[in-house]
N, C-alpha and C positions, 0 to 999 in steps of 0.2 A: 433701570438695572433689574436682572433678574431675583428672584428672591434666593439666597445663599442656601438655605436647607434644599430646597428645588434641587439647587445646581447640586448638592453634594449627593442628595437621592441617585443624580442623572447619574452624577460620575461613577458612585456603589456600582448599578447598575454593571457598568461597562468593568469596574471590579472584578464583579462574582466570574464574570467570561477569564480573566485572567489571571485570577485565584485559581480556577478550575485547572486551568491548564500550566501548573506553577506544581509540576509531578512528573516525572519520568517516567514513570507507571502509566498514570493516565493519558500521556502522549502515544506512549505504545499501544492501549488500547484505541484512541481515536485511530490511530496508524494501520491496526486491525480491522477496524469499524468502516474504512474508508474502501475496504476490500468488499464489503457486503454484510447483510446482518449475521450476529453470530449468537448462543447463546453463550450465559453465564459461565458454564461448565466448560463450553470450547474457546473461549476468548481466559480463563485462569489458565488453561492447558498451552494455549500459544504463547502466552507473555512469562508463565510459570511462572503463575502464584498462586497465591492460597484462594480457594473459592469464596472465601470470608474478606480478605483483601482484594481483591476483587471484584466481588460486588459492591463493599465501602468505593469505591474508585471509580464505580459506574453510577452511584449514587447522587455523587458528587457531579457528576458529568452531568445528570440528568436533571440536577435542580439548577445546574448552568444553563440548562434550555439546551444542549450540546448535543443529547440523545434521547431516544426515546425508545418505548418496551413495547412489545406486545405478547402475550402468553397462547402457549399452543400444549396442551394438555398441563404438566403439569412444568414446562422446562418454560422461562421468559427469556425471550430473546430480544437482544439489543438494537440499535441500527441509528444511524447518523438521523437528526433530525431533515436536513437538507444537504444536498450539494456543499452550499456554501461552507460548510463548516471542514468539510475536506479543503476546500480552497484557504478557507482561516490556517491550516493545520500547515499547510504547503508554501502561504504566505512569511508562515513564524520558520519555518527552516531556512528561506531566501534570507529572513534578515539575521537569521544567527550566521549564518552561512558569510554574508556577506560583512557582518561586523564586528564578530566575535572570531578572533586572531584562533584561539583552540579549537575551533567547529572543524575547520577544516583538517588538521592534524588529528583530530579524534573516527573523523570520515574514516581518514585514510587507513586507518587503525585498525578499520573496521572490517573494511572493504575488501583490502590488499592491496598490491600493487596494481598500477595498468597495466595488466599483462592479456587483457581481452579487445577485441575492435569495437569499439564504441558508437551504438548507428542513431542519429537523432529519429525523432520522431517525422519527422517532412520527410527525410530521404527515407526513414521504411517505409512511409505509406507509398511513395513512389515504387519504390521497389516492392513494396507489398504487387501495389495494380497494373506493373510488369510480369509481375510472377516467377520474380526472380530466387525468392525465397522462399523458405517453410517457415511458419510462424511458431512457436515454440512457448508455451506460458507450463512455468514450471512451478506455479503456486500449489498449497492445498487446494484439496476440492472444491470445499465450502466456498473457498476464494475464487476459485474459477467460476463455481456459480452464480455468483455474485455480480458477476460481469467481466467480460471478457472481448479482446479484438476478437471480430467476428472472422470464421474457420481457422481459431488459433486451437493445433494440437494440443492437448494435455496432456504430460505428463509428469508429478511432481517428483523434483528435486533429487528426495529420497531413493525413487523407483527407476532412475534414469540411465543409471546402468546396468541394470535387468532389461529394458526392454528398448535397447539402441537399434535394433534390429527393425523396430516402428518408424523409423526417420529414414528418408531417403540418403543414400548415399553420393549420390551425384549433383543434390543442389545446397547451397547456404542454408544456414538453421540459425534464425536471429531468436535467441532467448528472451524473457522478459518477463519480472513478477514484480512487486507489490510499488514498485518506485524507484526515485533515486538513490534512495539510503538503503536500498534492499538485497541482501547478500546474496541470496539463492539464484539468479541469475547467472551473477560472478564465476558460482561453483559449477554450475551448470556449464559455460562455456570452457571452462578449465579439462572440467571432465570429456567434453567432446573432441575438444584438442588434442590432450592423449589419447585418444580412440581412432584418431584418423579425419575426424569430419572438418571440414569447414562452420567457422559458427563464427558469430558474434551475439554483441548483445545490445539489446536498446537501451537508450540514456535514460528514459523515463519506462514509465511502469502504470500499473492500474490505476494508483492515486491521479495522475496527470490527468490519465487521459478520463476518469471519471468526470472531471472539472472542464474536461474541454469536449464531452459529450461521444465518445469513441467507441465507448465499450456496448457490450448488448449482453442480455440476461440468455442464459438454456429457454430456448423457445421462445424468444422475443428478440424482433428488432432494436 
């Protein structure tokens, strides 16, 4: 048999990962993190918090081995250790999802109604390499740079009905940002609908397809 402090060491271990992520805050931040790196400064602005609870919250992340820094003059900027820890982050909503009765009622809360067409990921790529549609990412910038379907338009959210006139009028416009818990799609396809267009929107979003290898950086494959 093994030796018992060993074993309790091991278990700590696998602990600290699920202490870390035992915060709603910090989930938000991985959720941010999983879009591309961000700094300090712009990751308290998206989740809206205090730059001091904030960085306590990346802190914490990063003595879970969860992230990791790098500094560029005087601003440090955050950024997922690996892949996998988006796929951990994507794992832990499947199982709330699937086993916690209020997940789903909280979704929906969230989200709104199904009032958008809903296109899996297989059928847009197909349709992607048909060319049957515009591809549409309605993230912040930062998020777009970070990775993105490659010759997917930008335009965030925000800016989208200012500049409808960018989108063609005669073919579908499939929306898509940060994932499947991610509202700014939602509003995005709403907004096109009362303007006239045709739209949908994808099931998944940047989180997925970072983990299933999709996306590409501004200037890179």
């Amino acid at each position: 048999m093994g030796d018992r402090a060993a074993k309790n060491a091991l278990f700590a271990e696998f602990a600290a990962v699920g202490k870390a992520l035992a915060s709603p805050g910090r989930l938000e931040l991985l959720d941010l993190l999983a879009q591309g790196p961000r700094s300090v400064e712009a990751l308290a602005d998206a989740a809206d918090l205090a730059i001091s609870t904030c960085s306590a919250h990346l802190q914490i992340l990063r003595e879970a081995g969860l992230v990791e820094t790098r500094r560029d003059g005087r601003r440090i900027y955050y950024s997922l250790v690996a892949d996998d820890v988006a796929g951990l982050w994507d794992d832990l909503r499947r199982v709330a999802l699937r086993h916690r009765p209020h997940t789903e009622r909280a979704r929906a809360a969230y989200l709104g109604p199904e009032d958008t067409e809903a296109i899996t990921t297989e059928t847009l790529l197909a349709r992607i390499a048909d060319g049957e549609v515009v591809i549409l990412d309605v993230r912040p910038e930062p998020e777009y740079a970070g990775g993105h379907l490659p010759d997917a338009l930008h335009i965030p959210v925000e800016e989208l009905a200012a500049r409808l006139s960018e989108l063609p009028a005669d073919r579908e416009i499939v929306a898509y940002c940060r994932g499947r818990y991610c509202v700014l799609a939602h509003d995005a396809v709403r907004l096109l609908h009362q303007r006239g267009f045709r739209a949908g929107r994808a099931v998944d979003g940047a989180l997925e397809w970072r983990i299933a290898g999709l996306l590409e950086r501004d200037g890179a494959a």
